[in-house]
ZAMARGU-4260 file (C-alpha; in steps of 0.2 Angstrom, whole numbers, plus 5000, padded with zeros to 4 digits):
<rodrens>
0) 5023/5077/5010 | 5006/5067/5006 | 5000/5065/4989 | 4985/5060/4981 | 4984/5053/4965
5) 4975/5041/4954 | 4987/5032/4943 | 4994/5013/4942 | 5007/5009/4957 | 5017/5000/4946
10) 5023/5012/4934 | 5027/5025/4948 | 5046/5031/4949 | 5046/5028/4968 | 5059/5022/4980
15) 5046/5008/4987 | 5028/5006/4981 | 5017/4993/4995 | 5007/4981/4988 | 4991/4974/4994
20) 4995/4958/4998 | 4988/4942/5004 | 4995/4931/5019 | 5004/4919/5006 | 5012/4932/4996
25) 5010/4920/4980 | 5000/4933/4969 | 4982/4937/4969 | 4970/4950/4962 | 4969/4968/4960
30) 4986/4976/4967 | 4993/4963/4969 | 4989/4953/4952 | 4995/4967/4943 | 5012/4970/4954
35) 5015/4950/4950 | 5016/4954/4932 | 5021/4971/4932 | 5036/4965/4942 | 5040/4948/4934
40) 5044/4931/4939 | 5057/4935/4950 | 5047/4944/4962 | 5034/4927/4964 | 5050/4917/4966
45) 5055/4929/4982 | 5041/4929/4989 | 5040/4911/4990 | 5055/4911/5000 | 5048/4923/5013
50) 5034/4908/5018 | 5019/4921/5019 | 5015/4936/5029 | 5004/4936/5044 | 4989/4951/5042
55) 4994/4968/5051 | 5013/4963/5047 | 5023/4966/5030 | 5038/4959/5021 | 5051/4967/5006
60) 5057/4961/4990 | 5064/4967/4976 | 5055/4977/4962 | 5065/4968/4950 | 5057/4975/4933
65) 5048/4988/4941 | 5053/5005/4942 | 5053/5006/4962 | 5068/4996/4969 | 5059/4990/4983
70) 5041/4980/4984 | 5036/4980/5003 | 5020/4967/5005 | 5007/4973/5018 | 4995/4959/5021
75) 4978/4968/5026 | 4965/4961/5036 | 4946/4956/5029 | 4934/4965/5035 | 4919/4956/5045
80) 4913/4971/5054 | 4925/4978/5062 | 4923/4967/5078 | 4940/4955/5074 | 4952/4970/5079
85) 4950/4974/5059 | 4956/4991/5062 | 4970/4987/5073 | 4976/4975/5061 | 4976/4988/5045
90) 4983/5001/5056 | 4996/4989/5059 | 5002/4985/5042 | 5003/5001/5035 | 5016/5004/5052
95) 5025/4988/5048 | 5026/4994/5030 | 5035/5012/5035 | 5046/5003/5049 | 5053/4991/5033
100) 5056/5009/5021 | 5064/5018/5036 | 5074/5002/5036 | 5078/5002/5019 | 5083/5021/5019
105) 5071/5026/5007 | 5064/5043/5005 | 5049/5040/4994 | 5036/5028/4996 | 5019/5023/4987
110) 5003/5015/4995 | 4987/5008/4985 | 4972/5008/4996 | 4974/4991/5008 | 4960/4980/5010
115) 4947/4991/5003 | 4945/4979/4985 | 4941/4958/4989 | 4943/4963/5009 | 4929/4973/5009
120) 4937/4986/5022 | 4926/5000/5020 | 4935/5015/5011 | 4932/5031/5021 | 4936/5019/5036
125) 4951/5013/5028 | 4958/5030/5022 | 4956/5038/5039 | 4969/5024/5047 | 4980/5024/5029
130) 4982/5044/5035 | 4983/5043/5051 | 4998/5033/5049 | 5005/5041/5033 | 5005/5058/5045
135) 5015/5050/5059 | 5029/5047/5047 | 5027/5061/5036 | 5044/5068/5043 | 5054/5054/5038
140) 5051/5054/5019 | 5051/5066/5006 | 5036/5059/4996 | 5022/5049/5003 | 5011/5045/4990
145) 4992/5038/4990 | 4990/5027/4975 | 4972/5026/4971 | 4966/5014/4958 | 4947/5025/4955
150) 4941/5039/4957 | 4931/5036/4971 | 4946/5031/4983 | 4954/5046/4976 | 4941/5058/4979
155) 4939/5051/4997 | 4959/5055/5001 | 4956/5072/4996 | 4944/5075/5004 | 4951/5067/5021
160) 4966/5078/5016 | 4956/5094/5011 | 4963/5095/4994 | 4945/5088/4983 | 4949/5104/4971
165) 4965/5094/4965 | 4965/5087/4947 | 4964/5067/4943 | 4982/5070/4935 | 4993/5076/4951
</rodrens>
């Protein structure tokens, strides 16, 4: 089942929540910033032993103090266009993303909206591939949940989904 909500990824009571990485997996902005902390040191300490994440790939950690167990790193691409196989690559990090859960044996699983903030990936554009995928493997979880951090993102899922009457709160 796919769910829509707006709320903060990091204080959901998921099996996995996926951050919005970048390729060095050191701690960013946005998502990611507020994963870092959320999480606490530990998680920047394993990441640094990963050595980065190529974009369209992802990579798991711990949660450590975050309710989820799991962390799974999905390093979307920048948008210039759409003519550097931007697309492609987004489509292939939400795919790496639910390979990594179905490896971990999890059965609910929480995305933000990838490359849509600093990478500039247009959101309807974005949302359509995050679905697309998130359909594909709707079988193998019990929960798939679309994290939105506004409204607008939000309101976009729904509608993609055909559920815009839903409230903020689901």
């Amino acid at each position: 089942m796919i769910k829509v909500i707006q709320y903060d990824i990091t204080d959901l009571d998921v099996d996995i929540i996926v951050n919005a990485a970048n390729t060095s997996l050191l701690g960013g902005g946005g998502v990611d910033g507020a994963i870092q902390r959320a999480a606490g040191p530990e998680l920047l300490e394993a990441c640094k032993k990963l050595g980065g994440c190529p974009t369209g790939e992802a990579r798991i950690t711990p949660g450590f103090r975050l309710k989820a167990k799991w962390v799974i790193h999905a390093v979307g691409p920048d948008w210039h266009g759409g003519t550097g196989d931007e697309p492609q690559m987004l489509e292939s990090c939400y795919r790496s993303a639910f390979s990594l859960a179905k490896e971990a044996k999890v059965r609910s699983i929480a995305f933000p909206c990838i490359s849509t903030g600093i990478y500039h990936y247009p959101k309807k554009d974005a949302a359509r591939i995050a679905l697309k995928v998130m359909h594909k493997n709707d079988k193998d979880f019990r929960s798939i949940v679309a994290c939105c951090f506004d409204a607008e993102n939000a309101s976009i899922y729904r509608k993609l989904l055909g559920v815009a009457t839903e409230s903020e709160d689901d």
